[in-house]
N, C-alpha and C positions, 0 to 999 in steps of 0.2 A: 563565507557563503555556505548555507546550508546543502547540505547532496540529499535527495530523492529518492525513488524508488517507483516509479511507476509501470504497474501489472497490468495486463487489460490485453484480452483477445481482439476486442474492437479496434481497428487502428483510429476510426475518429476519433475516438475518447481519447484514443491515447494522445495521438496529437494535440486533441484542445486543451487536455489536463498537462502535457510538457509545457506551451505555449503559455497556458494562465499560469502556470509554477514560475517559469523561467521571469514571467514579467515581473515576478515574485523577490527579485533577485535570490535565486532558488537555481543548483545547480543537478538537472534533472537526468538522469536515465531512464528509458521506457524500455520497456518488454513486453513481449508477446503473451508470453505463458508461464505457467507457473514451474518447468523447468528451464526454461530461461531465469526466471526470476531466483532459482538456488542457485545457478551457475553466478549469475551474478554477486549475490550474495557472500558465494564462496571466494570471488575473484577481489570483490573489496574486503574481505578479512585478510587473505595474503597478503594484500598492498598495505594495509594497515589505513584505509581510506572507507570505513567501514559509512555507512550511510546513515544520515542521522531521523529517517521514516521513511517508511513504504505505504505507499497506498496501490490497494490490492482488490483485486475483482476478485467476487467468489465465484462466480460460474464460467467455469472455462473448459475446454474437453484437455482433456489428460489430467495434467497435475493441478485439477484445482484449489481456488482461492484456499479451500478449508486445510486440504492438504499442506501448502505451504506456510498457512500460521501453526499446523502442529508442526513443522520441521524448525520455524523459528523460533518460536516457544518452549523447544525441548531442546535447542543447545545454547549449552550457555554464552558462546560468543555472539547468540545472534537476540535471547529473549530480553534482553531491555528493548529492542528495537520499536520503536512507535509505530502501529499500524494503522491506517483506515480502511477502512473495507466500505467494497462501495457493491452495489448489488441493483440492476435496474429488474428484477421481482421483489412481489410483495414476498417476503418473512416472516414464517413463525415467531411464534413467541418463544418457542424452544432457540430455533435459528438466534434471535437477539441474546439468550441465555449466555448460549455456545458462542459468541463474537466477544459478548463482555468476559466470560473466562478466560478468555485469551488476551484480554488486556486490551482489547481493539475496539475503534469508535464507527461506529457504524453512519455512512450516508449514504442514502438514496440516490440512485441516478433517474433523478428526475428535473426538471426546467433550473432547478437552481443549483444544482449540484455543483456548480464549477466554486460560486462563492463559497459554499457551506465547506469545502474540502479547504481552500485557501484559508476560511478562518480556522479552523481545527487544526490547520497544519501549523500557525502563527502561534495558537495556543502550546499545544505540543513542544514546538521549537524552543518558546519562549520557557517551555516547564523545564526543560531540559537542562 
């Protein structure tokens, strides 16, 4: 069974996006913010139960999304990790620039977001 990673200020997101992963047979963690989401991060490397993607909000107050793809990105236990980045504003073209550097696949949080993250995640999982 695959493990999760899900980021997101919003608790309904977070909920829908646990709920449609879990149906997923996907074993999911959610989080608040983006210091929770290192805490977490740091807590499955010690167990050795490290997470096989995170899907990640960039706009969040404190340690946002962008913050937490450079902290994954720049250690090495953590930058294989598959990211989605989900964003309910429109993005630059800089912004999508800056998400593909980081390895990360960008979806909208918009009406169809739930499927568009489920298939990316299948993809992902399956490249893996």
């Amino acid at each position: 069974m695959a493990r999760v990673l899900v980021v997101d200020d919003d608790p309904g997101v977070r909920q829908t996006l646990a709920l449609a992963l879990r149906d997923g047979n996907v074993e999911v963690e959610a989080v608040r913010n983006g210091r929770e989401a290192l805490v977490a991060l740091s807590k499955a490397t010690a167990q050795g139960k490290m997470y096989d993607a995170m899907v990640l909000d960039i706009l969040m107050p404190g340690i946002d999304g962008w913050q937490v793809l450079e902290a994954v990105k720049s250690n090495p236990l953590w930058h294989g990790l598959p990211v989605i980045v989900l964003s309910g504003v429109a993005n630059s073209a800089a912004d999508l620039v800056r998400m593909s550097d980081y390895d990360s696949v960008f979806v909208a949080k918009d009406g169809n977001f739930l499927s568009a993250v489920r298939t990316v995640l299948i993809r992902l999982l399956d490249a893996a």
